[in-house]
N, C-alpha and C positions, 0 to 999 in steps of 0.2 A: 657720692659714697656708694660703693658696692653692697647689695644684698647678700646678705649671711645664709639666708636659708638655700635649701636646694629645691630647684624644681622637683614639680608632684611627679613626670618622667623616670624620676633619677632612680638608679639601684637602687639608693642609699637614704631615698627621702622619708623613709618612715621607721627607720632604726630608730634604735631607743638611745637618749641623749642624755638625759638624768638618769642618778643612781647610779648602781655599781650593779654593771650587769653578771658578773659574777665573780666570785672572791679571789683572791689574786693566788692560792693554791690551785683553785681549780681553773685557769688560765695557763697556769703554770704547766699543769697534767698535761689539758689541751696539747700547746706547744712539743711538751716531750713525744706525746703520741704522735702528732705530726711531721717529726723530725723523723721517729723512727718507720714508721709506712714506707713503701716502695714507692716507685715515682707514678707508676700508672694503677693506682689503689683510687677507686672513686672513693672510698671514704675519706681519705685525703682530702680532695678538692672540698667535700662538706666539711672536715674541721677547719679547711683554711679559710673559708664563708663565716665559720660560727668564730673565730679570732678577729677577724676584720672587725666584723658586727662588737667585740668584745671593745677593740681598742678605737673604732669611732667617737664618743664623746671628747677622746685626744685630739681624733684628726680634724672635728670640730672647733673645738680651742684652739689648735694651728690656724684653722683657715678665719675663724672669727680674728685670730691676731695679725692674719695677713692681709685679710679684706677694712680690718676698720681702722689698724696700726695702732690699737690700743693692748698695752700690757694684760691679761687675764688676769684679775684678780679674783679673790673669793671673800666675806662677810668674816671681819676678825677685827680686833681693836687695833693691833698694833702694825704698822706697812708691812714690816718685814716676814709675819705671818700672813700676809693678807696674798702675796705672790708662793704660785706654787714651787716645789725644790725642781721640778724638771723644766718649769721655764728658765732657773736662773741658770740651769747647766747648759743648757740650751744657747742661752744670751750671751755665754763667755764664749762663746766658739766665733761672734764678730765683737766682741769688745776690741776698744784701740790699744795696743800694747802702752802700758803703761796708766790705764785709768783704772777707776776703782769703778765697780757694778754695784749701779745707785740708781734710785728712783731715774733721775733726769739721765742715765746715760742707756738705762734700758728703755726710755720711751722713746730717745734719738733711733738704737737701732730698730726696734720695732718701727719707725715710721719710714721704714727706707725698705721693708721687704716686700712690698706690691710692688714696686721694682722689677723685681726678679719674674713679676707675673705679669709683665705690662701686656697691655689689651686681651688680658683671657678674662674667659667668665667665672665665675663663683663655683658651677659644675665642674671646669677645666681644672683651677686648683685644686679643688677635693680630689680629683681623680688622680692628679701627679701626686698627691701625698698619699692617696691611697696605695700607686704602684710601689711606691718607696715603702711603706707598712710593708706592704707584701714580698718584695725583697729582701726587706730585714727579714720576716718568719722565715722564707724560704733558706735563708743562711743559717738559719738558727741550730746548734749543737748543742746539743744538753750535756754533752760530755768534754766540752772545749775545756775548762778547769784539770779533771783529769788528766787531757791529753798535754795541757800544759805543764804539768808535774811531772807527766812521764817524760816531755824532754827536757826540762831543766837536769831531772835524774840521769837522764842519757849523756848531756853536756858535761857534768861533773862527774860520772863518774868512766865511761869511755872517750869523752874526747877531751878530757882536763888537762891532759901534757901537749894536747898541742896549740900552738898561737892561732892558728889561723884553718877553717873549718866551712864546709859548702853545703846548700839545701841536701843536697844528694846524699853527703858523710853520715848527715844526720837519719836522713832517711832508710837506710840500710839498719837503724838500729830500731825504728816503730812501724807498726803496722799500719800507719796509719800518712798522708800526704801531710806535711806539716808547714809548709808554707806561710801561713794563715799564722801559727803559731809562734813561728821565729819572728815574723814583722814586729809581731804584737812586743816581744821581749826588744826590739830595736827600739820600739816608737818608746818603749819604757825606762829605757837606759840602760837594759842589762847586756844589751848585745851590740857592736856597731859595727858596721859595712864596712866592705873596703872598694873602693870605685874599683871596677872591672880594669885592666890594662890596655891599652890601644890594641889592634890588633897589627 
């Protein structure tokens, strides 16, 4: 069995792991001041130090779930209180199509993702979850909701007579690269591709 903790070397071995290292508004703030900073702002680089630091005790809980293949639980009477709400959303992303997410089927997939980590050390994972943490913040848009209502508005109401419609069509009517935005209404069911034609 793999050790959980991280070597004394490590960035990361002396962050704080209990508690709530600060309130999820003021995480929240964080992250928005982050997004909006320039890209070569050292105060950047220090908020995105102080968010790591914030969402560690997670990337803990990951790596405790991927080094020992035990579900996270926490001290509650009932199971289904006892597992957090972001392991079980977590968990359905390799459920088998067609089972139900239950004690025994989320202990099967939990015991299958050291797998994915074969012969790394306990440092090596933390740090691939770490890079991922940190891709997520670096993508992060505090204004993606907005920007989603300004194009569904642009869909309905400029481009609603016609059937069929291109990243480009749409781009000419925001300010903004919407790529990122039309996926998201595909992946949802509000929008559907049409395969490209041979050439």
């Amino acid at each position: 069995m793999k050790l959980i903790t991280l070597p004394a070397h490590h960035y990361a071995a002396g962050w704080k792991t209990e508690g709530a290292i600060k309130e999820l508004a003021e995480v929240n703030e964080l992250g928005r001041r982050y997004a909006e900073l320039p890209l070569a702002s050292a105060e950047k680089e220090g908020i995105l130090l102080e968010l790591c630091q914030c969402f560690h005790p997670y990337v803990m809980k990951y790596l405790v779930m991927i080094c020992r293949g035990h579900v996270p639980t926490r001290m509650s009477n009932t199971l289904a209180m006892r597992i957090n709400k972001d392991i079980k959303h977590f968990l359905l992303y390799f459920l088998p199509r067609g089972q139900d997410l239950n004690w025994h089927t989320m202990n099967r997939i939990v015991k299958h993702f050291h797998l994915a980590f074969k012969g790394m050390d306990t440092e090596e994972i933390y740090d691939i979850l770490m890079a991922m943490l940190v891709a997520t913040i670096k993508s992060y848009d505090p204004g993606y909701i907005d920007k989603v209502k300004k194009l569904v508005k642009v869909i309905d109401h400029e481009l609603l007579k016609r059937r069929k419609f291109t990243f480009a069509d749409i781009n000419r009517y925001v300010d903004f690269d919407c790529d990122r935005h039309i996926r998201l209404l595909g992946r949802v069911g509000v929008l559907c591709s049409e395969a490209p034609r041979p050439a």
